[in-house]
N, C-alpha and C positions, 0 to 999 in steps of 0.2 A: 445831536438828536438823542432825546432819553429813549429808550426802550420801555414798551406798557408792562405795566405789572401785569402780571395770567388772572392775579385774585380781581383786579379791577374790573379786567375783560370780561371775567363771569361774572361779577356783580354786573355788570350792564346789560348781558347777555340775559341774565334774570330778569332782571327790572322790564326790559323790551320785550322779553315773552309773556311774561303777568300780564304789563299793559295790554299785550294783544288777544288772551286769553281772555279779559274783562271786556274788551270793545265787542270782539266776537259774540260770547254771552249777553253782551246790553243788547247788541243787532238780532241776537236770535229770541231777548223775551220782549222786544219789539215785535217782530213778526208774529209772535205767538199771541201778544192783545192786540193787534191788528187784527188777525186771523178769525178772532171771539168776539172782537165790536162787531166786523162785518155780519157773521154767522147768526148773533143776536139780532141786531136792525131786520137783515134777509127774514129770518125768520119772522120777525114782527110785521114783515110788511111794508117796513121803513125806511125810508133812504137814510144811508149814515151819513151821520152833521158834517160838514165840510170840515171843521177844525180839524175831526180824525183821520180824514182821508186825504186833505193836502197836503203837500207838503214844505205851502208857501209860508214862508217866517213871518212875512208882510199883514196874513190873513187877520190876526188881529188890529192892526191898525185900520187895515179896511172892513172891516166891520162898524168898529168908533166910529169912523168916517161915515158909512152911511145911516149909523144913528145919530148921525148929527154932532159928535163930540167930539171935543178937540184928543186923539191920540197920546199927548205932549203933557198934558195936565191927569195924573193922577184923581 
């Protein structure tokens, strides 16, 4: 059984903290234009559009679907 190189170890170690560093950040400037659709709509009066406040992946297909159009067919 070889033994890990250390330089390896911290390269991965890197690479896994970056990535989670970047997910973190995309999750937090999510919250923060969620936070401004909502604040914007409320203020306007307006319910916000379901696309932005679902968070079903399906919702555009159902949509197509109740205008009539095949999903499947660009």
């Amino acid at each position: 059984m070889s033994e890990m190189n250390p330089e390896n170890h911290t390269h991965i170690w890197q690479t896994y903290m970056q990535t989670l560093t970047k997910r973190t950040r995309n999750m937090e400037v999510k919250q923060i234009i969620d936070d401004a659709l909502f604040e914007y709509y409320s203020e306007k009066g307006l319910e916000v559009p379901r696309c932005k406040m679902q968070r079903n992946p399906d919702w555009w297909t159902d949509y197509l679907l109740s205008l009539g159009l095949d999903p499947n067919n660009p």
